[in-house]
N, C-alpha and C positions, 0 to 999 in steps of 0.2 A: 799233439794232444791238447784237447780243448780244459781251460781253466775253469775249476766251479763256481759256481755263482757264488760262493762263501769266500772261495781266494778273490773274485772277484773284488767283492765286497771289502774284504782286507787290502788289497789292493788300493783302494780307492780313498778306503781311509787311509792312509798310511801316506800317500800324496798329498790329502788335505790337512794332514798332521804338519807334514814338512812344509805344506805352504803359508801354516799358521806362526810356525815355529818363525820364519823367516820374517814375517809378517808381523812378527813381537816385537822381533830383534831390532827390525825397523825404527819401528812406532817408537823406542825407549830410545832409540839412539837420536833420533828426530826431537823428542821431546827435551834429552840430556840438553842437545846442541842448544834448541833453543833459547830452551829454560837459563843459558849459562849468555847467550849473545843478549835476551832483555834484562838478565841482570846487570850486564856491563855499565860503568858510567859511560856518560854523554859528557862531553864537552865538545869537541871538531868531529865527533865521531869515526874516530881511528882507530881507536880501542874494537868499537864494536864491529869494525868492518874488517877485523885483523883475522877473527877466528876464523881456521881451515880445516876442514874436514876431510879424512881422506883414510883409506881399505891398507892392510896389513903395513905398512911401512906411515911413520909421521911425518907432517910437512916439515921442510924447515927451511923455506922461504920466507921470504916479510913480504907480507902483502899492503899496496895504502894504498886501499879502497874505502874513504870515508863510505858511513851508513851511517846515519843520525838513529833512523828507526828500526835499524836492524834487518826489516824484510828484505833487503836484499843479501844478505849473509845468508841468513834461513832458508831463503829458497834455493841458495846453493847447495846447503849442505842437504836439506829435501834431497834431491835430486841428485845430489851423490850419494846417500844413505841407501835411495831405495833399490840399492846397486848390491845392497849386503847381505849376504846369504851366512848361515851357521857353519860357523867356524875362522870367518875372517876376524881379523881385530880391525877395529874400530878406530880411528884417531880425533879427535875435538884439539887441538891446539891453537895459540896465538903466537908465535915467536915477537911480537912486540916488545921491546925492551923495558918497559915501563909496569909490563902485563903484572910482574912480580909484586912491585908496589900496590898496585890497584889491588889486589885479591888479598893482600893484608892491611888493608884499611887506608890507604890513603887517600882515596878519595870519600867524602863524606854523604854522596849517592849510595855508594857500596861499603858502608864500612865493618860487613860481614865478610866481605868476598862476592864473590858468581861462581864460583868453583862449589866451596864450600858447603854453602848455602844449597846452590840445587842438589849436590851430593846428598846431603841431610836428609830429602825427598826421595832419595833413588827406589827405596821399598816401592813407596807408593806409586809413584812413574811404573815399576816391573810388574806390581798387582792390576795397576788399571790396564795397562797394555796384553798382559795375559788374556782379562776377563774380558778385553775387545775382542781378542782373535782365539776364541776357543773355540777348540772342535767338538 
């Protein structure tokens, strides 16, 4: 039996709904990671090159891969993020030993945190990213 041009049409929204959705989910999780690796202090750039991004389960490796500037963290986590569809959870971690101290003030780069701090944002990271990818 041939579908009508109206299911059609639901049809078609309804794909570009899910691929928005996905598309959000992305963009906010992208920007969390980021938002949270350029707030990291700099000193050897251990800190910044610790966070691991990674789908349903957390990392909990240690990673020492210095990044002074962070893009190379973010392009990883890019690139794993844009792997995430609705209903996976998310993971942004640093298992670095030191990561505890840093996020409450010890270093005087960060003495809000990265955690923290980009949290405080989250509305507006979820509002911007929505009103990117609306259907």
């Amino acid at each position: 039996m041939r579908q009508s041009s109206f299911a059609l049409n639901i049809r078609e929204w309804c794909d570009k709904a899910e691929g928005a959705i996905d598309d959000t989910l992305r963009a906010i999780v992208i920007e969390l990671g980021s938002a949270i690796i350029r707030a990291t202090p700099v000193d050897t750039g251990r800190a910044r090159g610790s966070w691991q991004f990674s789908l349903d389960t957390p990392s909990v490796g240690q990673v020492d891969n210095p990044d002074q500037e962070g893009a190379e963290t973010i392009a990883k986590l890019a690139a794993e993020a844009n792997k995430l569809t609705a209903g996976q959870t998310a993971y942004i971690v640093s298992t670095l030993v030191y990561m505890i101290e840093l996020e409450y003030g010890h270093s005087t780069q960060a003495p809000e945190g990265m955690v923290r701090t980009t949290i405080a944002h989250f509305q507006k990271i979820v509002r911007d990213a929505a009103a990117e990818h609306r259907v």
